[in-house]
N, C-alpha and C positions, 0 to 999 in steps of 0.2 A: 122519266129522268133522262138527258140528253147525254152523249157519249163524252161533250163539252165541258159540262158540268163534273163528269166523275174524273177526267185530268185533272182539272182544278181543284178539285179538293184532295188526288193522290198528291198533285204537287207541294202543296200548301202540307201533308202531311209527311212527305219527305225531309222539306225544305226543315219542319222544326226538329224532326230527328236528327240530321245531321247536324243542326247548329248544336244541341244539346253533345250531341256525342262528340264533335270538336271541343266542346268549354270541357268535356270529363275529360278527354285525352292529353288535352292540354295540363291541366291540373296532375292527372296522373304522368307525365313528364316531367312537369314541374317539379312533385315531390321525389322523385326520383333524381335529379339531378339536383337537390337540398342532398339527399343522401349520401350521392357521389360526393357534393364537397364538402359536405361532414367528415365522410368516413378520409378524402386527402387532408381535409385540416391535422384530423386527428392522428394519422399516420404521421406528418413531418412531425407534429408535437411532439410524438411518441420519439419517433427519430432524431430529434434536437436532445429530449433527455436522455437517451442513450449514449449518443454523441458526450455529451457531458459528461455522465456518470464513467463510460467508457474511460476519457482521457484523464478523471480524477483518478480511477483504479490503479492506471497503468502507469502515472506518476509515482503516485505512493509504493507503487513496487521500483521502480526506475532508482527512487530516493533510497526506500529500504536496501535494495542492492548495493547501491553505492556506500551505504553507511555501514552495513558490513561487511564490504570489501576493506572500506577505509580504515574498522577497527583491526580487521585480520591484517591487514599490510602494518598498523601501528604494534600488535604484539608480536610479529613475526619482528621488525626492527627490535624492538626493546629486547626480544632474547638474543637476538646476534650482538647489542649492544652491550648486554651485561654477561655476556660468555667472555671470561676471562682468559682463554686463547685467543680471541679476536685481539683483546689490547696485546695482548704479549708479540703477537703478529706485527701489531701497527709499530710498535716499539723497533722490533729486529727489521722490519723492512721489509719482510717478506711473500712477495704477492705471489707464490706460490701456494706459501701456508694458508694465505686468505683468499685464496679462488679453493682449495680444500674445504676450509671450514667453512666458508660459503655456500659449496653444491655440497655437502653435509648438511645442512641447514634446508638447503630446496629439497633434499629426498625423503625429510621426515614430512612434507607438507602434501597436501592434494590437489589443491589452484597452482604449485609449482610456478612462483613470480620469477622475477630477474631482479638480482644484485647486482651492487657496486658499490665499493667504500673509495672515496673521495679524503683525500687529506684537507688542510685546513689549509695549503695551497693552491688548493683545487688542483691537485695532481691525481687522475686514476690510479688508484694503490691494486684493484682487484676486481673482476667482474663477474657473473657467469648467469645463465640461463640462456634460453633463448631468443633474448631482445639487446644483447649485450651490444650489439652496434650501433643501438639508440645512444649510447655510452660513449664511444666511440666517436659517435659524431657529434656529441656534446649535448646533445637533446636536452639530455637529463644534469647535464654536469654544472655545476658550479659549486662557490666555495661554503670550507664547512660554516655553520653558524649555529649563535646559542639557541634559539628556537626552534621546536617541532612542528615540522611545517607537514600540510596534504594539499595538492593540488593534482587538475588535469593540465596535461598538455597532448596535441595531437601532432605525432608524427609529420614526417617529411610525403610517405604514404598516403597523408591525412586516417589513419589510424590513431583512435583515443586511447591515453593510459591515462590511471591512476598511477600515484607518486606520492611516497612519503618520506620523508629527509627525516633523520633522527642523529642529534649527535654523539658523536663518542665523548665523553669528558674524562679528565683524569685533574680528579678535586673538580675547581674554579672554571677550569681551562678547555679549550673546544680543539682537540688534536684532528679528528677528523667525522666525518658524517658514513651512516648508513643507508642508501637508496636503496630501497624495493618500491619495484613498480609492475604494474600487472596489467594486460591488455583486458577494456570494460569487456571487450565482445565474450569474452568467456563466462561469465555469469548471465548473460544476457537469456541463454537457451536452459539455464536452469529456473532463473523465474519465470520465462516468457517461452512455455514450452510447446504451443500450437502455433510456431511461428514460422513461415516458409522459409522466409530469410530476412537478413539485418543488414543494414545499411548507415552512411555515417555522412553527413553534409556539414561542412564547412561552410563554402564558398557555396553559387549560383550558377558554378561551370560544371555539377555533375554530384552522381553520388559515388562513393567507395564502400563496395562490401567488405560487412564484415566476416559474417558465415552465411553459408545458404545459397538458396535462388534470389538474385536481384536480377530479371530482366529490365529489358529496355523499354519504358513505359511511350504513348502514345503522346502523352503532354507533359513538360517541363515542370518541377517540384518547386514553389514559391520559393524567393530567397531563406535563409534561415533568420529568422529574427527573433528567435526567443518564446514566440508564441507556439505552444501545444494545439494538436489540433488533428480532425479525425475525416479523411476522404476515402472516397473511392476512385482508383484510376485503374484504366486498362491498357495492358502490355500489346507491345508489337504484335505477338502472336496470338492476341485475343484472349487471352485469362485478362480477367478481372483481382482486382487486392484489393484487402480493408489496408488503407496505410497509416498510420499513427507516429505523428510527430510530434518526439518528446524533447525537449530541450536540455542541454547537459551542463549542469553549473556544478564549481566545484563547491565547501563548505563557505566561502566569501562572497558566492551570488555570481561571482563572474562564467558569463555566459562560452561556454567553448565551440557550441556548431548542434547537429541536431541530428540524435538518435532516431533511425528509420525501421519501422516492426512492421511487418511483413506478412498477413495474411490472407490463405487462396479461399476467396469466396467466390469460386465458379461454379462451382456444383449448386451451392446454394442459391446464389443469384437466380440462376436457371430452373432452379426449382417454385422460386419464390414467383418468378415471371410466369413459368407455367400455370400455376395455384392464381395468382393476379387474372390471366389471359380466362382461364376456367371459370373463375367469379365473376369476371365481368361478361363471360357470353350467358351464362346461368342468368345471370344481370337481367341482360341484354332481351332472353327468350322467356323469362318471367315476364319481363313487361311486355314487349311483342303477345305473349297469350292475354294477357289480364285485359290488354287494350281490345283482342280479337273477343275474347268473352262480354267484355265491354259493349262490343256493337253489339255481338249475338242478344247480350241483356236487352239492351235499349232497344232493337229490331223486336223483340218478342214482346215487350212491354207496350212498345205504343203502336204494335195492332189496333188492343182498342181504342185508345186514343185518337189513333187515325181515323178509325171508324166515326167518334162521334166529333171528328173534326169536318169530318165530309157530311157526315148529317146536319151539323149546323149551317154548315158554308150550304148545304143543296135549301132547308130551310129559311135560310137569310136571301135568297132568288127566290123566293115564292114556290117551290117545289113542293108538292105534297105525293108522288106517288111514293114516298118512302114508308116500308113496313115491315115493321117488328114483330119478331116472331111470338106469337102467343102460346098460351101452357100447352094449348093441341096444337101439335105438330102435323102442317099441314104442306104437303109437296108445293113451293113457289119457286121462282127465279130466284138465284142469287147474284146481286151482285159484287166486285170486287174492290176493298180499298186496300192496297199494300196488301192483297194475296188475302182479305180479314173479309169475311161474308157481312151484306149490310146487316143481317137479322145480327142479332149477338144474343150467346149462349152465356149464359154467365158462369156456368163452374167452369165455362172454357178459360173463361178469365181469371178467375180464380188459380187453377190450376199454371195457366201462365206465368201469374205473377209467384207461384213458389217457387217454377222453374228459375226465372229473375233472379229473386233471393238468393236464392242454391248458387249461383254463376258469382252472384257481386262476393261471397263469402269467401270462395274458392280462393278470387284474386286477392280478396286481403291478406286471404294465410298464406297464400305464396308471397308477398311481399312484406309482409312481417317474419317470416322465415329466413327471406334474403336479408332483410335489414339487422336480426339477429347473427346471422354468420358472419355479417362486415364486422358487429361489434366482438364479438366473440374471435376473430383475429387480432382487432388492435387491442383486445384485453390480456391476450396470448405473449405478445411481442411486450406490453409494458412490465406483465410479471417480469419476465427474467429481468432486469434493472431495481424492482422491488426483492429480488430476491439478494440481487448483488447488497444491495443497500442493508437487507437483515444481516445477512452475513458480517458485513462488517459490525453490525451492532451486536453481533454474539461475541464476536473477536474482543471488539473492548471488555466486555462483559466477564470474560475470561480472563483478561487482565488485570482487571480490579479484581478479583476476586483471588487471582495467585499474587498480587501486590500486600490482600490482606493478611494469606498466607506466609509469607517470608515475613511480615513486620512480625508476625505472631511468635515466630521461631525463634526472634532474639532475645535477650535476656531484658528483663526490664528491673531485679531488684538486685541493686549495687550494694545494698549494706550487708559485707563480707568480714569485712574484720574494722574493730574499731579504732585498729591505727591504722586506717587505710582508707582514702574517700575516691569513690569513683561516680563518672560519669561517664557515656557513650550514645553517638548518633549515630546513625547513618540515613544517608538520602538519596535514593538512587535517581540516575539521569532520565532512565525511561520508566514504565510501572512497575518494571521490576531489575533489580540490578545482581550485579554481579561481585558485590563487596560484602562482607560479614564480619560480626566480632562475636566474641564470648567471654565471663568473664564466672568463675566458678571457686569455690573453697577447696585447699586439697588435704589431706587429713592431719600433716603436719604442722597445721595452721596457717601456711602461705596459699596466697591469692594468686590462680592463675587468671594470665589474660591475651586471647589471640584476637590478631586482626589481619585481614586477609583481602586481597582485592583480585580473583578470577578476570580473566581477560576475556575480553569484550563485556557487552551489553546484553541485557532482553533475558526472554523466557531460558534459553540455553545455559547462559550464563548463569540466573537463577539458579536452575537445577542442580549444575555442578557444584554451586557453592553451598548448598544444603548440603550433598552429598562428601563434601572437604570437611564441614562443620564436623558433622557427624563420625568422620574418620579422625579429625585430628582431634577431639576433646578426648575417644575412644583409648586411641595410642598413649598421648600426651598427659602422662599422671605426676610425673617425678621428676627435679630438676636434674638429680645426678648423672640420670643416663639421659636426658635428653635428644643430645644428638642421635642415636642411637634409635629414640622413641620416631623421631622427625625422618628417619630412614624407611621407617617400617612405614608409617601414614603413606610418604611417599609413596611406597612400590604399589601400595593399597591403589592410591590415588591413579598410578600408571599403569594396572590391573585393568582398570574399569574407566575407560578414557577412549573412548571412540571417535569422537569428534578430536580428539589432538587439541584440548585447552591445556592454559597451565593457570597456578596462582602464585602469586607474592606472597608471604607470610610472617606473622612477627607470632611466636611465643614465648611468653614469660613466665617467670616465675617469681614473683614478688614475699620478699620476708617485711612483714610493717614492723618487727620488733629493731632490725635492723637499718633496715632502709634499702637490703641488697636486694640486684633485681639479675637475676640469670635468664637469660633468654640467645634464644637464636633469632637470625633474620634471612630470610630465604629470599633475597633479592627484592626485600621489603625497602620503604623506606627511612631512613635513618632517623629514630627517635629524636624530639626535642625534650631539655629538663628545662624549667625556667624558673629562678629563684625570689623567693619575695617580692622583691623589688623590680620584678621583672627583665632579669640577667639570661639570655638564654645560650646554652651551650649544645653543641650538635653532637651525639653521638657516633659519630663514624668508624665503620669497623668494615672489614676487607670482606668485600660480596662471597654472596654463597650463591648457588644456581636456586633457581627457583622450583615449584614443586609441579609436577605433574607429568614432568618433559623425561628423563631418565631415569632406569629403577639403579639403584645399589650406587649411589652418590652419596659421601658424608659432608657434614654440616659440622660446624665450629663451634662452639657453645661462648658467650661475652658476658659479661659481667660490667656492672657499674651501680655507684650505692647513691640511693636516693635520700638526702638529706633531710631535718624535720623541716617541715615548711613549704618544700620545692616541689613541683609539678610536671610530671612526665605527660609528655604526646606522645600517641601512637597515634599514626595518621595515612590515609592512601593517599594515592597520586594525583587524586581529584581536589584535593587542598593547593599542590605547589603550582597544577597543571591549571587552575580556572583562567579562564581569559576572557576579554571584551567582547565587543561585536568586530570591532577593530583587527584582531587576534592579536593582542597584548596577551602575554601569559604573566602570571602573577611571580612565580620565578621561586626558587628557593630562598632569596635573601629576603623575599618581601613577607615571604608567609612567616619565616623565622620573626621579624618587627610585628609583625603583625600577633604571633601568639604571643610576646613580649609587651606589644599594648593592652591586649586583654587583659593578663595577668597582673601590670601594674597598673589599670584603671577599672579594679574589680572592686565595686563596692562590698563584695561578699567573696569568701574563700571556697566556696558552692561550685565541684566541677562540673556540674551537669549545665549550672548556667553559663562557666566559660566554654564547653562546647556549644551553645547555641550562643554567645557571643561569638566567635569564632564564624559559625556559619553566615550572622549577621553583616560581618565581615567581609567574607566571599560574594555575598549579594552585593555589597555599594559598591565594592570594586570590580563585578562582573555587569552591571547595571540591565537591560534589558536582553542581554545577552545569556542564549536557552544554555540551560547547563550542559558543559559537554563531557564531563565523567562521572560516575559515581564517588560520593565524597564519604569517606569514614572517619570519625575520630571517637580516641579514647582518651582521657584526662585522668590523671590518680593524681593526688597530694595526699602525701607520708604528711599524718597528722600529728604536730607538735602534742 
């Protein structure tokens, strides 16, 4: 065999190794770079629903904020409204008296807003807190009016406030208005408590802090347009922010500029990049080996291959000196193809080919290990968004379930005395509210009946008003001492009052032989009676303060006789107060016609169903518009 011949068949035996081992490499890149843009696919996805889930969370708290600022700013007015030194003030003229009973009023509270009573001239009568120059320069000022208005406005600073106008009336009449108004940024760090800093964009010329670090970022913040929305930018000095832009409307939809939340993801970043940089050299030196073990297979494997690639090629030239080794082993020449002796050994081959095996396996489990840790981080990163999302489904879950609570509380069997027909709703604005009634037999055969509306909304509210329930049935037995009884609940009430709520309250005491009804009102609203024919008269009687705000306050006891046939309301603020989408309020005069049509187009003398006519009521005149208080009513008719 010529020296000619055994090139030609090394080369011939090279030449298909290497092709082979280019199409594995290849193939092994290929899948490899499927993987990389699997696992980028799946990371932006992941990142988009973050994104999302993120800006829905931090809305809903942005909203929640705002909506109990806007209740606490509307019961902080209503008590300086119905504090009968406020009018006696506005009467004598005295803005000394009412910048007093003003910052009297800020020092019982904890957000401590900014006053100002405003005449129906729109003349500043009295101001005080800390924003009073908002006042001053008219920001907030103008004239008084009959509707209870909430709205944003942003400073001259470009600094947002809440604002709530509430009027004074005396009877009919709008003598002047109460303004509190509170700066949003101060709530801002109690919902939004991992927050660097806050910021507030109006315009396209820059942002204004609210609190916090706002540096000077590297690129320009899109104009404000109303759109929510979640990036990342980097500051002059190189920190990194998650920034989230929430939009600020007030209860009418209108747009005011756009809330800026503020958080330092540098550390993290730099971690994440790290763990990124790590994974992909880990990457990187998996497949750089799997490909080197790759050739080593393929090298090891087509020895023999080689071999009978050059035995065929030296036989296909006519060559016969070629010879195989026989069972006796006997000392010959050997010669070389790719370093593989021509004789062949077969458990050499053998043994080879496990080596092979053992190599190719190696590389699978290293790249099925890498392929498992890509998943196992984008499975990492989507939990916590799964987990945001339970959360919120516990939170409802919790709702319904204390919604089904407070319904359970109330009384549901009205048949108390048989000159006496009752009925009673209530519907709270959110799943749980803040309004209760009661209605109970006392041993001297008169029917009591309380009704109560706790200020604000939500689980809080809830509570207290279980907790009021519970006190004023307790205290509340007898009509003689009444006021007396309605003291004691009080102080009970101002005892155990940590959050600083208060309640409205009507208690009666109803005789059916008579028709007399004794009761107090504790800055409740003024019953209606409406007679047969559906005639209604207002019971108005000279305000008492309301319960929960002062201990050792007394209360006036009233009296008025309910005739056979006529029909008293006891009703909360969420009856006179419903309004459109428009913000039309339904008004005292309207709701007065309005129980006055029920009552004369009642085909039945049945109060349970003129309260649920009653509320039928409030729906056509509210039309698609979300309710905005809770609504209470009670109904008796002294039975002929």
């Amino acid at each position: 065999m010529t020296a000619s011949s055994t090139k030609h068949g090394t080369r011939k035996g090279r030449s298909l190794r290497r092709g082979i081992t280019l199409i594995a490499a290849a193939a092994l890149l290929a899948v490899s770079g499927i993987i990389f843009a699997y696992s980028e696919f799946r990371q932006d996805l992941v990142s988009r629903r973050y994104e999302s889930a993120s800006i829905e969370v931090q809305s809903g708290l942005l909203d929640t904020m705002l909506a109990l600022y806007r209740g606490r700013l509307r019961d902080i007015a209503r008590t300086i409204v119905l504090d009968a030194e406020i009018d006696t003030a506005i009467d004598n003229g005295g803005s000394d008296d009412l910048s007093r009973l003003l910052e009297r009023a800020r020092n019982t509270l904890l957000a401590r807003p900014s006053f100002a009573v405003i005449s129906a001239s729109g003349e500043v009568l009295a101001t005080t807190g800390d924003e009073v120059g908002l006042v001053e320069s008219g920001a907030v000022q103008g004239r008084a009016a009959e509707a209870i208005r909430n709205r944003i406005f942003v400073s001259s600073n470009g600094v947002p406030y809440l604002v709530h106008y509430a009027p004074v009336r005396r009877g009919d009449l709008v003598v002047a208005q109460v303004v509190a108004f509170l700066e949003i940024s101060n709530g801002i760090s109690v919902f939004f408590p991992d927050l660097v800093g806050t910021a507030f964009a109006q315009r396209a010329d820059g942002l204004v802090r609210l609190s916090g670090d706002v540096p000077a970022f590297e690129s320009a913040f899109p104009s404000p347009d109303g759109q929510a929305r979640l990036q990342v930018q980097a500051s002059i000095d190189g920190r990194r922010f998650e920034v989230v832009t929430l939009p600020l409307r007030d209860e009418d939809g209108n747009f005011s500029g756009d809330v800026i939340l503020l958080k330092d993801i540098s550390k993290a970043l730099e971690r994440e990049e790290v763990l990124a940089t790590l994974a992909f050299a880990s990457v990187l030196v998996i497949v750089l080996l799997s490909l080197g073990l790759l050739a080593r297979a393929l090298r090891l494997g087509f020895r023999p291959l080689g071999a009978v690639v050059y035995l065929l090629d030296a036989m296909a030239r006519g060559e016969t000196g070629l010879r195989m080794r026989d069972a006796a082993p006997r000392p010959e020449p050997e010669s070389q193809v790719e370093g593989v002796p021509a004789r062949f050994a077969f458990h050499s081959v053998a043994r080879q080919s496990q080596q092979s095996e053992s190599s190719e396996s190696t590389s699978v489990t290293r790249r099925t290990v890498a392929e498992i840790d890509t998943l196992l981080d984008t499975v990492e990163r989507f939990r916590a968004s799964i987990e945001a999302r339970n959360a919120l489904i516990a939170v409802q879950e919790q709702l319904e379930s204390a919604r089904r609570i407070q319904h359970s509380l109330l009384p549901v069997d009205f048949d108390l005395h048989p000159g006496l027909e009752i009925g009673a709703r209530m519907r709270a604005a959110q799943d749980v509210g803040g309004d209760f009634f009661d209605a109970f037999p006392v041993d001297d055969g008169r029917v009591a009946a309380v009704i109560a509306d706790v200020s604000g909304k939500g689980i809080a509210a809830a509570l207290f008003a279980a907790q009021a329930s519970v006190v004023l049935r307790s205290h509340c037995q007898t009509p003689e001492n009444l006021p007396e009884q309605i003291k004691a609940a009080n102080n009970a009430l101002c005892q155990r009052n940590p959050e600083e709520m208060f309640l409205t309250a009507i208690v009666a005491f109803v005789t059916p032989r008579t028709g007399e009804v004794a009761f107090v009102n504790a800055g409740h609203c003024p019953p209606m009676i409406a007679g047969p024919g559906g005639e209604v008269r207002l019971e108005m009687r000279p305000p008492n303060l309301v319960l929960g705000v002062l201990p050792d306050v007394d209360w006036s006891l009233h009296h008025l006789t309910l005739k056979p046939g006529e029909s008293l309301l006891f009703h909360s603020d969420g009856f006179d107060e419903a309004q459109t989408k428009e913000g039309e309020i339904l008004g005292r005069d309207n709701a007065i016609e309005m129980f006055s049509k029920v009552i004369r187009e009642a085909e039945s003398p049945d109060c349970a169903d003129a309260s649920d006519r009653i509320l039928d009521e409030i729906d056509q005149f509210a039309g698609d518009a979300p309710q905005a208080d809770d609504i209470t009513l009670i109904t008796m008719r002294r039975i002929v």
